[in-house]
N, C-alpha and C positions, 0 to 999 in steps of 0.2 A: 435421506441425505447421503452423500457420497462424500469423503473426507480422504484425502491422500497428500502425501509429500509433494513438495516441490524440488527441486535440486538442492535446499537448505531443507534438512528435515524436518527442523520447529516450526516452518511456514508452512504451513498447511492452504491448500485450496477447498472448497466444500462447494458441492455442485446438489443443490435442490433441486428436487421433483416435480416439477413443472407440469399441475393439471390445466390443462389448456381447450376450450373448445373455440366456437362461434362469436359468444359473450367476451371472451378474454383469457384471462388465465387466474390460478390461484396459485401459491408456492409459501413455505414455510422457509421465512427467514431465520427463526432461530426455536430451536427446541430443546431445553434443558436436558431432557435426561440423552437425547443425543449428543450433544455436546460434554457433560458429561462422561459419557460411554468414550469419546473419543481424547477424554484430557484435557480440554480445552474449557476456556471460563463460562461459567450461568452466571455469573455478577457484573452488569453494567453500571456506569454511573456518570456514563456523560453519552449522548448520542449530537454528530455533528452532521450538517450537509452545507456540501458547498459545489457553485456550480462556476464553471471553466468553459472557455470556448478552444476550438482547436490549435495545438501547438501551446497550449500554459504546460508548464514543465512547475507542481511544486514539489518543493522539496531538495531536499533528502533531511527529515525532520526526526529528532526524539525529544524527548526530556529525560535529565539527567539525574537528577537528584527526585524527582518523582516518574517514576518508566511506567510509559502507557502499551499496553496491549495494543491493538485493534482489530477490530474485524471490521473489513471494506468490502464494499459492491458498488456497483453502477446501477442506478435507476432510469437513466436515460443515457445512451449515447455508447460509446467506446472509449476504454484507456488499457495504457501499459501500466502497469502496477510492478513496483519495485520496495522489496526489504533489502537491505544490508547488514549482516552480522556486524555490529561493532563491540562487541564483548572480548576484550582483550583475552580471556583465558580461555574459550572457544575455541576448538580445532577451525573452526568455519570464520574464521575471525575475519573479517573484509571483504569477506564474498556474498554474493548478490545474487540473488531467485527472483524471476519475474515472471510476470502472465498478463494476459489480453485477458480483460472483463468487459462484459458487454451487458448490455437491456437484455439481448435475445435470451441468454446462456444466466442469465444473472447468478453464475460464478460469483463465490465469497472469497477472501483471503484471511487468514490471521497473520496478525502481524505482532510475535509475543513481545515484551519488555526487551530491552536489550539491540532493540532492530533499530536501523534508520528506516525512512519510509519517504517515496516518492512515490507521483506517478505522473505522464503524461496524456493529455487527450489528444486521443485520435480522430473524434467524429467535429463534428460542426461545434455540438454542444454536448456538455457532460454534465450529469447531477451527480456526484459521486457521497453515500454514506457512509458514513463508521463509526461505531459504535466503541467506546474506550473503558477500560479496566480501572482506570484511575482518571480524573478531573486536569483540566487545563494547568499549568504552575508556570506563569510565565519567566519566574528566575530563574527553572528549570528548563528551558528551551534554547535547542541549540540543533545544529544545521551541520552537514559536509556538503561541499560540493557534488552536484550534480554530475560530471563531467571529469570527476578524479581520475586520472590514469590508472591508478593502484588500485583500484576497485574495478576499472573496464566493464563500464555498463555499457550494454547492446540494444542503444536509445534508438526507437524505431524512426528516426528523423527523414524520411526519404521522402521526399516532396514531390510534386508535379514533374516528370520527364527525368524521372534519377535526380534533379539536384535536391542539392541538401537543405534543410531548411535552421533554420536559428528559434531555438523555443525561447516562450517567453518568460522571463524570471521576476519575479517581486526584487526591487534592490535588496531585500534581506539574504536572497538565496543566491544570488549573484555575486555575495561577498562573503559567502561559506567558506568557513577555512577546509583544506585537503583533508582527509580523513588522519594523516601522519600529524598535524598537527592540531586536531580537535580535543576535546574531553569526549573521552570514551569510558565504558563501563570497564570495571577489572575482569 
């Protein structure tokens, strides 16, 4: 495995070795004592998947009073994958790292405690996994806006012929407060 920074350096990308013939392919999605070697957790204890057609925008999710990890990939299809430092005492505090995951490339991200976490699909259809450090809390679940100025995410929204296109929001994510007025980590 390949493991390197992203523009936020706790977000890590991790790009597996992809034996590949005729048959298909094999790849190692996660291996302790690599992970390990790189800092990064060998303790899961909720694995999720959910799948999205093109233009679903979720997000930008944490929990606050229980903070999850995650390690994400695409098992089918294409997305933009986005963290957000929102850790108040953080030099990186509000700024945003993202990357194109794909089936082909089946790129990983971590996503440590402390992060918000979006992503958008890109392809027709996306099965997107990840694997969390801590279990679901839903009194701990809480949201910023997608589309906060003060963060200026660079949403890949460019549609058919340059227009712009409108992703699709759960009413939950659609009524995210600005990241200035959310619960944030200190």
């Amino acid at each position: 495995m390949i493991i390197e920074s992203l523009d936020l350096p706790d977000v890590k990308r991790i790009r597996p070795r992809i034996h590949g013939d005729s048959r298909g392919f094999f790849l190692e999605t996660f291996n302790a004592r690599a992970f390990a070697d790189a800092g990064l957790p060998t303790t899961w204890v909720q694995d999720n998947h959910s799948r999205s057609t093109r233009g679903v925008l979720r997000g930008l999710h944490y929990q606050l009073h229980a903070p999850q990890g995650k390690l994400v990939r695409v098992a089918r299809g294409r997305v933009f994958d986005v963290a957000v430092d929102i850790r108040k005492s953080s030099p990186s505090f509000g700024r945003w790292a993202g990357a194109i995951l794909t089936e082909e490339g089946q790129e990983m991200l971590w996503i440590p405690p402390g992060f918000a976490h979006g992503f958008l699909v890109l392809s027709d259809v996306a099965d997107f996994l990840y694997k969390c450090t801590t279990l679901w809390h839903q009194p701990s679940d809480r949201g910023i806006r997608w589309d906060d100025p003060e963060i200026g995410i660079e949403w890949p929204l460019d549609g058919p012929a340059g227009a712009r296109m409108s992703p699709q929001l759960s009413p939950k994510d659609a009524a995210a407060p600005l990241l200035a007025d959310a619960e944030v980590f200190p």
